[in-house]
C-alpha positions in Angstrom: 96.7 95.4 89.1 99.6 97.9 90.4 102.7 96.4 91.2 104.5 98.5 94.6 108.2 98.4 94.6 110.1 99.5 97.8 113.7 99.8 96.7 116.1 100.8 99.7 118.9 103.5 100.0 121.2 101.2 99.7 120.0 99.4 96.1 119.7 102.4 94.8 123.6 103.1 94.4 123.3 99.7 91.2 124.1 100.8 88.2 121.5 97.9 87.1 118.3 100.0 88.9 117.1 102.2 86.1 117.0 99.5 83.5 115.7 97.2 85.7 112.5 99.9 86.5 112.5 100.5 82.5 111.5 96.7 82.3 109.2 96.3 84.9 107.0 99.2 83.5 107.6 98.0 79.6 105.8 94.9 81.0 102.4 96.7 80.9 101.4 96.6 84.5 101.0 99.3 86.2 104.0 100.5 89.1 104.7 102.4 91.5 107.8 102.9 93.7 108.4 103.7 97.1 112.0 104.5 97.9 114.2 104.8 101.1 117.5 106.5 101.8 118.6 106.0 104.8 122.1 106.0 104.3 121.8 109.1 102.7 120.1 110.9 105.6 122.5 109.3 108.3 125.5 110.8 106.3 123.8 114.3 106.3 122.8 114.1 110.0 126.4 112.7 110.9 127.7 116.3 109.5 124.9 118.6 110.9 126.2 116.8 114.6 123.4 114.6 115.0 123.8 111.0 115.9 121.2 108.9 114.5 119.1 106.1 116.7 117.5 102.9 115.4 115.3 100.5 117.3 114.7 97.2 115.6 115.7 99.0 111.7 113.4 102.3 112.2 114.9 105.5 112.7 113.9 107.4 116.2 113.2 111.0 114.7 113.1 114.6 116.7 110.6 117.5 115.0 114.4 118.8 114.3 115.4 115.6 112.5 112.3 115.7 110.5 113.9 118.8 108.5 117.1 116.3 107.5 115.1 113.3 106.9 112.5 115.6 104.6 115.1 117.6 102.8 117.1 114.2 102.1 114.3 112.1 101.2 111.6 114.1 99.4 114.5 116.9 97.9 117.4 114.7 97.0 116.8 111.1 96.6 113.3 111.6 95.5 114.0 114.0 92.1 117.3 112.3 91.5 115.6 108.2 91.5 112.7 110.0 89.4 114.9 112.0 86.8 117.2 108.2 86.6 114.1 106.4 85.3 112.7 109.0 83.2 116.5 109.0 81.6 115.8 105.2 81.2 112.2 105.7 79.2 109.8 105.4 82.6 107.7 108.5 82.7 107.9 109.1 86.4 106.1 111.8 88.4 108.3 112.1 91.9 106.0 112.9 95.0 106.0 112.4 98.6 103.4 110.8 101.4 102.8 114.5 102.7 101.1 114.8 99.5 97.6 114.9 98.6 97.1 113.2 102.2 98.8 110.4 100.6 99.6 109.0 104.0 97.8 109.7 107.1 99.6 108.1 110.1 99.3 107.2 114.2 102.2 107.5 116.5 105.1 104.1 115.9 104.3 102.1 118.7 104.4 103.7 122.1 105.7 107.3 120.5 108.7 106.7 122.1 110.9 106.9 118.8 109.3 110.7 118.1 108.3 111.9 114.8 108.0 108.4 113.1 104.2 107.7 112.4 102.7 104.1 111.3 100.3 104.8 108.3 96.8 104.5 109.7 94.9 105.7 106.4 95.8 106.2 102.9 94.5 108.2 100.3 95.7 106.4 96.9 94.0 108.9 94.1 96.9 110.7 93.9 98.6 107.8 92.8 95.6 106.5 91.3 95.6 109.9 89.0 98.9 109.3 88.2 99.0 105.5 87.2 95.7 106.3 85.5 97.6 109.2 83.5 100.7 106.7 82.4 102.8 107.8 84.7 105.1 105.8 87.5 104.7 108.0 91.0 108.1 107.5 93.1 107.0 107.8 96.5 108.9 109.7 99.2 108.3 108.1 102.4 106.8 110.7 104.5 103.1 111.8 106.2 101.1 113.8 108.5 99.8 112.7 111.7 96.7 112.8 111.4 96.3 113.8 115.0 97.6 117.5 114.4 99.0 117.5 111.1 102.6 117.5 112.1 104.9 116.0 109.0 106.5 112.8 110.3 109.0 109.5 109.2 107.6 106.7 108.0 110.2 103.7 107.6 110.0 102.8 103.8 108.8 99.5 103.8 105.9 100.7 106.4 104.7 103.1 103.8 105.3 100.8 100.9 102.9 98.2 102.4 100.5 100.3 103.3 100.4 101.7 99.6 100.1 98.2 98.4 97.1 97.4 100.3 95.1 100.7 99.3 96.2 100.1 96.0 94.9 96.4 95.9 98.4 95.5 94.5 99.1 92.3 93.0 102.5 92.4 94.7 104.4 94.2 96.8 108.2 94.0 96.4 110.8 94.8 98.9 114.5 95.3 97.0 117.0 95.1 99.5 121.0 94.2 98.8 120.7 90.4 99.9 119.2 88.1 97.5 116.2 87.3 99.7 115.5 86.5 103.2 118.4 84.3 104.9 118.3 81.5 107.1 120.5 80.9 110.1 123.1 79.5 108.0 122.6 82.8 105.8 121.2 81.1 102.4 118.2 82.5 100.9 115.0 81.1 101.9 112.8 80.3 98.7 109.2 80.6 100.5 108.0 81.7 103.5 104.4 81.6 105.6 103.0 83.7 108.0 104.0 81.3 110.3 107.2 80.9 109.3 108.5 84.7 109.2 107.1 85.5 112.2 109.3 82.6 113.5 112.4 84.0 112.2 111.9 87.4 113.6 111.0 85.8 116.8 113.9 83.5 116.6 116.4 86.2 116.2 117.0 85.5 112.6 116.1 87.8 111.1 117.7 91.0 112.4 117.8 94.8 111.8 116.0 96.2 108.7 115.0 92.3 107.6 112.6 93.0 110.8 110.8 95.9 109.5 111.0 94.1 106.2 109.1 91.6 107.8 106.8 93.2 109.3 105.5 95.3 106.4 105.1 91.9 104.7 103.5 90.6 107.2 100.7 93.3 107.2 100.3 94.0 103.9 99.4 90.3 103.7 97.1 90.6 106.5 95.5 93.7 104.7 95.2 91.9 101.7 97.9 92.1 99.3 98.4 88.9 97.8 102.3 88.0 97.5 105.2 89.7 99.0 108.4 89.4 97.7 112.4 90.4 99.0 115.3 89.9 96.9 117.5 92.1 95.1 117.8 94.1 92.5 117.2 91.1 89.9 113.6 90.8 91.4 112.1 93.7 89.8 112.2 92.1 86.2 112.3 88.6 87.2 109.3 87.2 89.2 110.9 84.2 90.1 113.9 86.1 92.2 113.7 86.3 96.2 111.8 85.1 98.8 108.5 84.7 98.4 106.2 85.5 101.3 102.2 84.7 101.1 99.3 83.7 103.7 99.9 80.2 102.6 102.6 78.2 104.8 105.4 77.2 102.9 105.9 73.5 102.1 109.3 73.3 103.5 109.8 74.7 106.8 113.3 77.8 107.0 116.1 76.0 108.7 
């Protein structure tokens, strides 16, 4: 069964990331990775004179913001993560979730932060013809309303989670730059239940992108992915790295 890793913008800067993708596909199962850059598209906007505006670690997004976040995303950090791995052995095949309908999304919430969708279908045999093939797909994270067609954002770890649950993947991890998800007293938590991250978002805990991180988990879960994991780099090669997140409560409660 496909393992989905999300690796944010800011991961992506270790040194340690291709080798670490190099192992995780020498291990026989098959991958594929769903990238952010978020960083990346701020700086760009910063100098094109837009400010950028985040509610609860998603990006609000205008039609005119689209342009940055596609020309960033699917140009730039999408052929430069997939030439990196192929340079480290992975035959990778760098596409993005406007392609082959890949992603078919609703309106984020109540619209209010624009052109960010919330994947509301998924068409995996593009990915499927890939993986099938041998090949890795790297995974920009945009799609189409499917309303329309318009192009819109979709925050990374949305899109990852949905790919995971259309893929029927045995684990969907989320590589962040903390070692996991912290507790109050900011030490990574080993385990987590439904119950229990809800509890930390709903607490306050958990705060910024850790919500949307969340979240995704959270529904990929619900959807049927088996296991969610977050935790750093280290966690793509080693399974027992990060916080493991599953439908089963944890035995010992996050502080």
């Amino acid at each position: 069964m496909t393992r989905v890793v999300k690796i944010g913008g800011r991961a992506q800067g270790d040194e340690r990331l291709p080798a670490a993708i190099a192992a995780a596909y020498a291990s026989g199962t098959p991958l594929c990775v769903v990238h952010g850059g978020g960083d990346e598209v701020t700086a760009v906007q910063r100098a094109l004179g837009q400010e950028p505006r985040f509610v609860n670690g998603r990006r609000a997004t205008t039609p005119e913001e689209l342009d940055v976040v596609r020309m960033v995303l699917s140009g730039t950090v999408n052929k430069r993560l997939a030439t990196a791995f192929m340079d480290a052995g992975v035959p990778t095949a760098g596409v993005s979730g406007e392609d082959g309908n890949l992603l078919r999304c609703a309106p984020f919430g109540d619209g209010s932060l624009g052109a960010v969708g919330a994947p509301s279908q998924v068409n995996p045999a593009l990915l499927e013809a890939l993986t099938d093939g041998g090949f890795v797909p790297v995974v920009s994270p945009l799609g189409r309303f499917a309303e329309g067609g318009a192009g819109c954002n979709v925050n990374g770890d949305d899109a990852a989670a949905a790919i995971a649950a259309a893929l029927g993947a045995s684990e969907l991890l989320l590589v962040a730059d903390v070692p996991g998800v912290l507790d109050d007293a900011g030490q990574p938590i080993a385990r987590l239940g439904v119950a229990e991250a809800t509890a930390l978002i709903t607490s306050g805990v958990a705060r910024g992108g850790m919500i949307a991180k969340l979240e995704a988990a959270l529904r990929s879960l619900e959807h049927g992915v088996a296991r969610v994991r977050i935790g750093g780099i280290d966690a793509i090669a080693d399974l027992a790295c990060g916080t493991v997140i599953t439908a089963v409560p944890a035995t010992t409660p996050p502080h």
